[in-house]
C-alpha beads as a LAMMPS data file, in Angstrom:
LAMMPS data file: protein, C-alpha beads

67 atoms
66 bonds

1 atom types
1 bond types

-500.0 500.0 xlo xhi
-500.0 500.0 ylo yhi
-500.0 500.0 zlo zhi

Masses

1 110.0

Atoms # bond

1 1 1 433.531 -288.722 7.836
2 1 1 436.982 -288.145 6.701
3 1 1 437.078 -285.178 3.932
4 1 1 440.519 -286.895 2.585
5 1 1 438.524 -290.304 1.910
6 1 1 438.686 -290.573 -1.813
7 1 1 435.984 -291.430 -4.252
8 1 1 437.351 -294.346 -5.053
9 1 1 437.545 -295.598 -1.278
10 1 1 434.051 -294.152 -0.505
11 1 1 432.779 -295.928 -3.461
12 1 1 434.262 -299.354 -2.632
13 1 1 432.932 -298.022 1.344
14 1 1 429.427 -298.276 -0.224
15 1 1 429.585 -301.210 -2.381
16 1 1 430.624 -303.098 0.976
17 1 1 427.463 -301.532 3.126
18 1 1 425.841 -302.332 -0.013
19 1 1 426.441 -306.278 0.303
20 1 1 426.053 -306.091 3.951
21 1 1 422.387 -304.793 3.468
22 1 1 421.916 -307.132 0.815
23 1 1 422.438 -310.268 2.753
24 1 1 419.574 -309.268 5.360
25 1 1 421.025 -310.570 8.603
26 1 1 422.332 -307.279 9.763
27 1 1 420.973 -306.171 13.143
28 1 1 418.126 -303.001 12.939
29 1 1 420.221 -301.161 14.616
30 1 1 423.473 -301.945 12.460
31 1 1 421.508 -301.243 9.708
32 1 1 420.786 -297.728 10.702
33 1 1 424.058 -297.033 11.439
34 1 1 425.047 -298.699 8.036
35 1 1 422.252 -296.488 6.169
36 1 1 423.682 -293.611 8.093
37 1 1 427.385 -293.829 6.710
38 1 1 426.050 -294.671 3.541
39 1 1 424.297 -291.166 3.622
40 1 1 427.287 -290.082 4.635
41 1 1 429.375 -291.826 1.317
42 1 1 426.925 -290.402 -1.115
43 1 1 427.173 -286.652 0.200
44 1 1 430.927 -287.103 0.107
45 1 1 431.045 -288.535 -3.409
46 1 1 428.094 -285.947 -4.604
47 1 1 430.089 -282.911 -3.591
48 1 1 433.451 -284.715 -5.023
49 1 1 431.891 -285.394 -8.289
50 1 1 430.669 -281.837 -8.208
51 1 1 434.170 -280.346 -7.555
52 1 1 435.335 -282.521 -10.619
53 1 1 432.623 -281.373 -12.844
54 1 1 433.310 -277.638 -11.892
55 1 1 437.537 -278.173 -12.734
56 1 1 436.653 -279.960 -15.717
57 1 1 434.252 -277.053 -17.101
58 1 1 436.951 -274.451 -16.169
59 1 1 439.430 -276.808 -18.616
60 1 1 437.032 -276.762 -21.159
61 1 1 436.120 -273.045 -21.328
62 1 1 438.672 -272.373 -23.459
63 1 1 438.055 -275.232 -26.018
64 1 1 434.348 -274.154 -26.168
65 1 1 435.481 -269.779 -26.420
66 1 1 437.356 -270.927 -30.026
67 1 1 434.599 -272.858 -31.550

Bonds

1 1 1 2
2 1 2 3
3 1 3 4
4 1 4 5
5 1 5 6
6 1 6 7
7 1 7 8
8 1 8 9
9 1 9 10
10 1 10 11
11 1 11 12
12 1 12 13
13 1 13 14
14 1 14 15
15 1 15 16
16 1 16 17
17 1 17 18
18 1 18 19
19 1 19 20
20 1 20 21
21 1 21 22
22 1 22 23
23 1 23 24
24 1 24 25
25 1 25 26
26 1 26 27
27 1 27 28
28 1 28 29
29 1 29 30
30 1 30 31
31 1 31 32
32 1 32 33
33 1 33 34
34 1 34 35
35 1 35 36
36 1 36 37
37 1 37 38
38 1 38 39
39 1 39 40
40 1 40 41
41 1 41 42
42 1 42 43
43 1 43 44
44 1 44 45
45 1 45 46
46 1 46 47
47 1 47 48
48 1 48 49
49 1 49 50
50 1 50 51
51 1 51 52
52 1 52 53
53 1 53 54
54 1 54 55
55 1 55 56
56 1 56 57
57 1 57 58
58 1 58 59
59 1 59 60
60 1 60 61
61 1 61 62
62 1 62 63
63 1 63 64
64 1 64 65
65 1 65 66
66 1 66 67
């Protein structure tokens, strides 16, 4: 899995595995690779979402240190 996919691409990544599951006439074994990249999305967007949280908190330290 690409570390330079964005959020934004590994969301719309997921919504499409998403649909694909939905529909139920993907092969087992597609499936299982499909659940496995999906892992894969959510761990990628989980630590970017993380990262985010953590810049945004450094931003805000200030704001909060002159309340």
């Amino acid at each position: 899995m690409a570390e330079k996919l964005t959020f934004e691409a590994a969301m719309a990544r997921l919504d499409e595995i998403s649909a694909a599951l939905g529909q139920g006439n993907v092969a087992l074994d597609d499936a299982v690779d499909l659940y496995a990249e999906a892992a894969k999305l959510i761990a990628l967007c989980n630590k970017k979402l993380s990262a985010a949280q953590t810049k945004l908190e450094k931003v805000m330290a200030p704001l909060k240190e002159g309340e």
